[in-house]
N, C-alpha and C positions, 0 to 999 in steps of 0.2 A: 777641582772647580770651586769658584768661591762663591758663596751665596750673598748677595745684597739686602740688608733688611730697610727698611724703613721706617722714618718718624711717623708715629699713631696717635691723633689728637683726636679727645674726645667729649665733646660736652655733656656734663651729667646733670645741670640745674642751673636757672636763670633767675635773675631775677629785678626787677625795675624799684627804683626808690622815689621816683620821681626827681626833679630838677634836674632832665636830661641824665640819669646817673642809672646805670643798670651793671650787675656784678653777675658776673660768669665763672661756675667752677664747673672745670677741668679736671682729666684725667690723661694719661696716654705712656707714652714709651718712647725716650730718647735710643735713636737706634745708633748712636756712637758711642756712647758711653753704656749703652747696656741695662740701663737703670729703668725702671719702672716711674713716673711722677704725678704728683696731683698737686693741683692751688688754685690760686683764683682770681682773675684778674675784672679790672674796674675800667671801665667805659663810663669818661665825664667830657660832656659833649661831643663824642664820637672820636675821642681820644684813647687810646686802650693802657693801664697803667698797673702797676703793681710787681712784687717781688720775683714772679715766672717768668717776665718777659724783661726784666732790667736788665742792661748789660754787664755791671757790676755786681746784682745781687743775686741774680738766677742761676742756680745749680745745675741748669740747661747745659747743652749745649749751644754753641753760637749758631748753628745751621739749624738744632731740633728751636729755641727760642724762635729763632726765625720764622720757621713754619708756623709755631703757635700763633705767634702775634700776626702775621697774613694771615693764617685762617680764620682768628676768631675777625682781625677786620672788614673780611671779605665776606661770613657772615651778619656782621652788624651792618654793614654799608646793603646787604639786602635783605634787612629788616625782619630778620628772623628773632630777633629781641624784644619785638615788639607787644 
């Protein structure tokens, strides 16, 4: 029997700079590759940006990135950043 794991995303600390700009560090666990991750990505004007969720520069996975960047959008877009 095969067990299915899954991507674990977790936010540890926020924080707002003003001029619409608030950074988010993360934790969690890509479940395809096995690996443990942490970074932090940047919201500028409700855009989500940085090295975790790049498609060329993120050590993610393509489906575990994915998850990250929906989730942290899904919480920013219901203003839990605020």
């Amino acid at each position: 029997m095969h067990e299915k794991y899954h991507h674990i995303v977790s936010i540890i600390d926020f924080k707002s700079t003003g001029f619409n700009t608030v950074f988010v560090k993360v934790n969690g666990y890509d479940a395809e590759s096995g690996q443990k991750f942490e970074g932090e990505v940047k919201f500028l004007d409700g855009m989500p940006f940085g090295d975790l969720i790049h498609p060329q520069r993120s050590s993610l996975s393509p489906t575990c990135r994915h998850k990250v960047r929906s989730y942290l959008l899904n919480k920013y877009q219901d203003g839990e950043f605020n």
